[in-house]
N, C-alpha and C positions, 0 to 999 in steps of 0.2 A: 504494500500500500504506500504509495506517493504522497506526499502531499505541496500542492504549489508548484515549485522550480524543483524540488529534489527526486532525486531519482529512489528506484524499487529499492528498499533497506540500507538508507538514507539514512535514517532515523537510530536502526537498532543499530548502526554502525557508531553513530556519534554517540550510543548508551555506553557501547563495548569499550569503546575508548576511551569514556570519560571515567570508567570503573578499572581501568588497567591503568592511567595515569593514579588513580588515588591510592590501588594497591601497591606501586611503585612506591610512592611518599611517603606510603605508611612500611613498607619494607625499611627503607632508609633510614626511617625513626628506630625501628626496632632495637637499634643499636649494633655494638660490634660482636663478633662470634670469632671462634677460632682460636687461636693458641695468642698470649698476649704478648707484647713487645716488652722486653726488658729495660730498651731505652723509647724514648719518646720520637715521633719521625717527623716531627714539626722543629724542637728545639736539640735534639739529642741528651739532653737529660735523664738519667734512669727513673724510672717507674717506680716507686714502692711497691714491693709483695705485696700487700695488705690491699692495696689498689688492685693490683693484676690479680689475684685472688677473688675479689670481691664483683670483678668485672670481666671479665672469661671473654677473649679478644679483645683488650682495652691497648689503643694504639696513644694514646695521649696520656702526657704529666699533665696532673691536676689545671696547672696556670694555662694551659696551651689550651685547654675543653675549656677553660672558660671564656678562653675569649672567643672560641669558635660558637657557643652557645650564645654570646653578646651581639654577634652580628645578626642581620636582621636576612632572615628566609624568603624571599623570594617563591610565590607560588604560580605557576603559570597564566597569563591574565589571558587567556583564549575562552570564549565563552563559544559552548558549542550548543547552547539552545537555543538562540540565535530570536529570542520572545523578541516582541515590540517596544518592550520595556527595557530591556537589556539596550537595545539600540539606540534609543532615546536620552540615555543618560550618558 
């Protein structure tokens, strides 16, 4: 089913995409996994045990996560429902 200009599965294509970019972002949040770094790969400073223990793939020293968590996220601005309202603003 079409609707307007779009073509046949139009619609459920821009659903599929819009639920594969969110599972993406929420992948990304989940944090790190895997075996953790000793030294840090931002500053080279070593990690504390108690850090790499407590965080099972943790690639960052304390100081270097927080300033990556201080910058500000950027989230895709493509709007794929493409309402009347959405265009208007």
């Amino acid at each position: 089913m079409a609707g307007g200009w779009a073509r046949d599965g139009a619609v459920n294509e821009q659903i599929d995409a819009s639920i594969e970019d969110e599972l993406k972002r929420l992948q990304a949040r989940r944090g790190p996994m895997g075996e953790s770094a000793e030294f840090c790969v931002e500053c080279d400073e070593p990690i504390p045990e108690a850090r790499r223990v407590a965080i099972p793939g943790v690639k960052l020293c304390i100081d270097c996560q927080k300033a990556r968590d201080a910058r500000p996220q950027l989230r895709g601005g493509i709007n794929r429902r493409g309402s009347k309202d959405s265009q208007l603003k």
